[in-house]
C-alpha positions in Angstrom: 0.0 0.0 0.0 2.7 2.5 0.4 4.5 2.1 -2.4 1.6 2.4 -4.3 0.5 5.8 -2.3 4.5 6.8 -3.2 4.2 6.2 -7.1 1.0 8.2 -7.4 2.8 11.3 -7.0 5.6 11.0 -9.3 5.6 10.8 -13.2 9.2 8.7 -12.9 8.7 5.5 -11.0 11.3 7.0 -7.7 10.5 8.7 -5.0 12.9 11.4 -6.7 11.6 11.5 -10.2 15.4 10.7 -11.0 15.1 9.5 -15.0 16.6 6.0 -16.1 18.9 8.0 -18.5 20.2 10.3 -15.9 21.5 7.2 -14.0 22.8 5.1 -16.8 24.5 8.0 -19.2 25.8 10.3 -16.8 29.7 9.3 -16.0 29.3 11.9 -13.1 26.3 10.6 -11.7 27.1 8.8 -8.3 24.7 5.9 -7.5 25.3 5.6 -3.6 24.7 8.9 -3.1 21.4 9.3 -5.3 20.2 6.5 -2.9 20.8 7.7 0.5 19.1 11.3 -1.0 15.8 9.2 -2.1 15.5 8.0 1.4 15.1 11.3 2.9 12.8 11.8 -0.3 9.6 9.2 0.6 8.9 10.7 3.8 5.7 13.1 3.6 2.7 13.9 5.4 1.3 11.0 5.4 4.6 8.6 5.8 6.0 10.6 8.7 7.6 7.3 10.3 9.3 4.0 8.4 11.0 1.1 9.4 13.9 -0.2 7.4 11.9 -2.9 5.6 9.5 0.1 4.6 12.0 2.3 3.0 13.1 -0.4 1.2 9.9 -1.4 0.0 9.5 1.9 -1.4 12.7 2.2 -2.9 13.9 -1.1 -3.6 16.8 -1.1 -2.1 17.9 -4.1 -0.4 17.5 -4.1 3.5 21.0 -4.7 4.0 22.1 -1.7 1.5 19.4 0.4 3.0 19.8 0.1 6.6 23.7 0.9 6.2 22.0 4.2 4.6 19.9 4.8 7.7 22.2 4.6 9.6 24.8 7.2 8.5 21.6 9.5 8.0 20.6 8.7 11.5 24.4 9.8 12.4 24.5 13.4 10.4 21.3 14.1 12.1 19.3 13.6 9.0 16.9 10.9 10.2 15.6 9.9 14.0 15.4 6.6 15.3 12.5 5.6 17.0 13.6 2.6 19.6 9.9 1.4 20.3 8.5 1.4 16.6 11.7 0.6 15.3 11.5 3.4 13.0 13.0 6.5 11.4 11.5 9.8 11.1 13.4 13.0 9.4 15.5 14.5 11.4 16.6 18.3 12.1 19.6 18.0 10.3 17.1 18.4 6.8 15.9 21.8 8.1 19.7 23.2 7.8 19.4 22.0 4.1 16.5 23.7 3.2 16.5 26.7 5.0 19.5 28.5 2.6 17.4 28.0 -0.3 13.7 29.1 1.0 15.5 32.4 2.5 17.1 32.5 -1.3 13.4 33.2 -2.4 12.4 36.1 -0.7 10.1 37.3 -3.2 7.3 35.1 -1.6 7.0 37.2 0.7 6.3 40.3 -1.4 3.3 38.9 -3.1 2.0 37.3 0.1 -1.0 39.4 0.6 -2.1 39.3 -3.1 -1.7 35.6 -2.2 -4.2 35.6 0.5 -6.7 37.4 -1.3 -6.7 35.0 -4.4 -7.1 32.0 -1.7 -9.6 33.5 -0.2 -11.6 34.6 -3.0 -11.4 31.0 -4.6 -11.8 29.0 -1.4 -8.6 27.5 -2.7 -5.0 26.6 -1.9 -2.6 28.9 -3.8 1.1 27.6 -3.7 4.2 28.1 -5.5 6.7 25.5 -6.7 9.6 24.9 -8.3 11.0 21.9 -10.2 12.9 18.5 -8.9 13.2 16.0 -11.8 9.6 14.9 -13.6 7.9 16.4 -10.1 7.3 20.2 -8.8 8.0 21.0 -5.2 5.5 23.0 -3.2 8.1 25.8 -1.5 4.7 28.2 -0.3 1.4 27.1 0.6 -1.9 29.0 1.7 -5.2 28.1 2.0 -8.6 30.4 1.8 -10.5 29.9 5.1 -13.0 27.8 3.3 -10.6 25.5 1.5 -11.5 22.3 1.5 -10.3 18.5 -0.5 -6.2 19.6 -1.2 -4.0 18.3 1.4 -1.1 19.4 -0.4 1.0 21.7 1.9 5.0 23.3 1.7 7.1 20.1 0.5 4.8 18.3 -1.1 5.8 17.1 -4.5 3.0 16.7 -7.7 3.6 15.1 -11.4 5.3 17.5 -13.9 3.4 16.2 -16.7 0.0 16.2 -15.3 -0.2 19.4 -13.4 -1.3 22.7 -14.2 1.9 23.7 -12.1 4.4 21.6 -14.6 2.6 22.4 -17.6 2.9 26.0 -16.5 6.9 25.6 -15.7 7.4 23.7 -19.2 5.5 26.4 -20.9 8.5 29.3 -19.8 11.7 27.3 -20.1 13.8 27.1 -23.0 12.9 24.8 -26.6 16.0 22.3 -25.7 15.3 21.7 -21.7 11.5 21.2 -22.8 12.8 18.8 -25.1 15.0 17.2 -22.8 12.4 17.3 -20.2 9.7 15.9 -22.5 12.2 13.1 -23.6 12.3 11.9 -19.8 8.4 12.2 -19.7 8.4 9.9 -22.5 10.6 7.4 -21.0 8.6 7.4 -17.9 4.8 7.2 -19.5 5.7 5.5 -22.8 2.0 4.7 -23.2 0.6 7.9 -22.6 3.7 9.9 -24.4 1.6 11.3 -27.4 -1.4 11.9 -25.3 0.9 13.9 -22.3 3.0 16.3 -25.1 -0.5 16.8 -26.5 -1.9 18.5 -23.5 1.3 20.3 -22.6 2.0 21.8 -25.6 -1.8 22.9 -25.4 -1.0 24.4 -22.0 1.7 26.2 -23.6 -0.4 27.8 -26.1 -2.6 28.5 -23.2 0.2 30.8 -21.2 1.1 32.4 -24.9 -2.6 33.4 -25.3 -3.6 34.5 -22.0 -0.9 34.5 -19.6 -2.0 31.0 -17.6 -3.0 27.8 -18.4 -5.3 25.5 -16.6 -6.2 21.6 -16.0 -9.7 20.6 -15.3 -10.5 17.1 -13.3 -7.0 15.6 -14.9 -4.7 14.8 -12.0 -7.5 14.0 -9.9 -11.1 13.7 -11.0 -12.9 16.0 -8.6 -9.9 18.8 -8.8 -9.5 22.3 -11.3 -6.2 24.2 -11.1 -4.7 26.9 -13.0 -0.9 28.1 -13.2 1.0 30.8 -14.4 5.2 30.7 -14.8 6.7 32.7 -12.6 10.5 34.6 -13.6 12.4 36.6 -10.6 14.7 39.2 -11.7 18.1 38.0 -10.9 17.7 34.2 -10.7 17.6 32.1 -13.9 14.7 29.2 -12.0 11.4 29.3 -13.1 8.4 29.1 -10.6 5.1 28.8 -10.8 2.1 30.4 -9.2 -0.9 27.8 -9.1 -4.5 28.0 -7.8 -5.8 24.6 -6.7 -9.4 23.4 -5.1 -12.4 21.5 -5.6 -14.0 21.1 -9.0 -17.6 22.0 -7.2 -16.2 25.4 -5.9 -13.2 26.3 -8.1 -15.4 25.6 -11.4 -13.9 26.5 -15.4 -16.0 29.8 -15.2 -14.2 30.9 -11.8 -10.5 30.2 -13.5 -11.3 31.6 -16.6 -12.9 34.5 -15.8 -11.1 35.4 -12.8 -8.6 33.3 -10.8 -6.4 33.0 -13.9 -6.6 37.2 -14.7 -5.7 37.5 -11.0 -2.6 35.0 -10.9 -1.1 36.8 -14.3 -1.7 40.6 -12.0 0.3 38.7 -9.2 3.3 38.0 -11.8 3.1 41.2 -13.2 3.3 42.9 -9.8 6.3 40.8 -8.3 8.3 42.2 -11.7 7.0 45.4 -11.2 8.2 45.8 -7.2 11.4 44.2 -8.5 12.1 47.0 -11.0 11.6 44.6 -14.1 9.7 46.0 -17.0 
């Protein structure tokens, strides 16, 4: 059941979203240490605690491979040890990691009110991610007071491919790292490959048109979103600024007519306080 749970929300079949190509043709790409980083990679809201023969259930690593990995984790203060459930849990050590990088994006925290307002007017969850592999990251999360169905929260990680949010980030990044991008997408959903390129290059067309491009009941049934890419003066990443709720509440006329316009001002506005034209 839990690896199941774990390879509904990735497009690549790893907890990482690390590509089969990546691993085989890469001379500098180093094995052991891509496996110790997926460890601290399963754990999530709803797998907060794991025993050895867990982890390597999700991973499939062997036990004795994997609880040699633990245990140096455990040691750096990257994972806790529970004695009585005989299982780890991450540890402070992954705050220090993250915490460079979140105070890297400031701008969050300029757009934070115009943020609120959207979530409230939508009865949403408005986030903002950035890419790891086939998945995007949730780095900022809010929800409108009457939010309801999206447990999705800071860290959590959603398909590339199959997102408003990814469809939004492939729409603003270069012809060649779409392509390259695309290529893993195909390697990873070789049955669905003509089907997936055909709704993202539809998105695209979507952010060309209007600014923001939105997915209706297609990651899950009963869900709308809509996202818009998201440049920072100064930093060559690509975000994206997504609305996210119920299908009943956040309905096509809502996005259309209102929560997509609003995302676009919320982009404009960053570039404007930032100086950019």
């Amino acid at each position: 059941m839990r690896k199941r749970a774990m390879s509904e929300s990735t497009t690549a079949g790893s907890p990482t979203g690390i590509d089969k190509r990546s691993r085989q043709d890469d001379g500098q790409f180093v094995v052991a240490l891509a496996r110790g980083m997926e460890i601290l990679s399963v754990f999530s809201g709803d797998q907060q605690e794991l025993s050895n023969s867990e982890l390597s259930e999700i991973t499939g690593q062997t036990k004795p491979t994997l609880t040699r990995y633990t245990f140096t984790l455990m040691k750096m203060g990257y994972l806790r040890y529970n004695e009585k459930t005989a299982a780890y849990s991450l540890g402070p050590g992954v705050i220090s990691l993250a915490a460079p990088y979140l105070r890297e994006r400031g701008f969050i925290a300029n757009i934070r009110p115009e943020i609120e307002e959207v979530a409230d007017f939508a009865r949403a969850s408005v986030s903002i991610t950035a890419r790891r592999n086939l998945e995007m990251v949730y780095l900022f999360c809010i929800k409108g007071p009457s939010a309801v169905g999206l447990r999705l929260d800071t860290g959590a990680v959603v398909p590339i491919a199959t997102t408003s949010h990814g469809r939004a980030y492939l729409s603003a990044i270069s012809k060649e790292e779409r392509a390259a991008i695309l290529g893993q997408i195909s390697e990873a959903e070789p049955e669905r490959t003509d089907d997936l390129i055909g709704k993202i290059e539809d998105a695209r067309q979507q952010v060309t048109e209007r600014g923001f491009c939105a997915v209706y009941g297609e990651w899950s049934p009963d869900v709308n979103a809509v996202a818009v890419p998201l440049t920072v003066p100064g930093s060559p990443e690509v975000f994206t600024i997504n609305c996210g709720g119920l299908s009943s509440t956040l309905t096509r006329e809502i996005i259309e007519s209102e929560v997509g316009p609003r995302l676009t001002e919320i982009r404009d506005l960053l570039c404007s306080r930032s100086g950019a034209a």
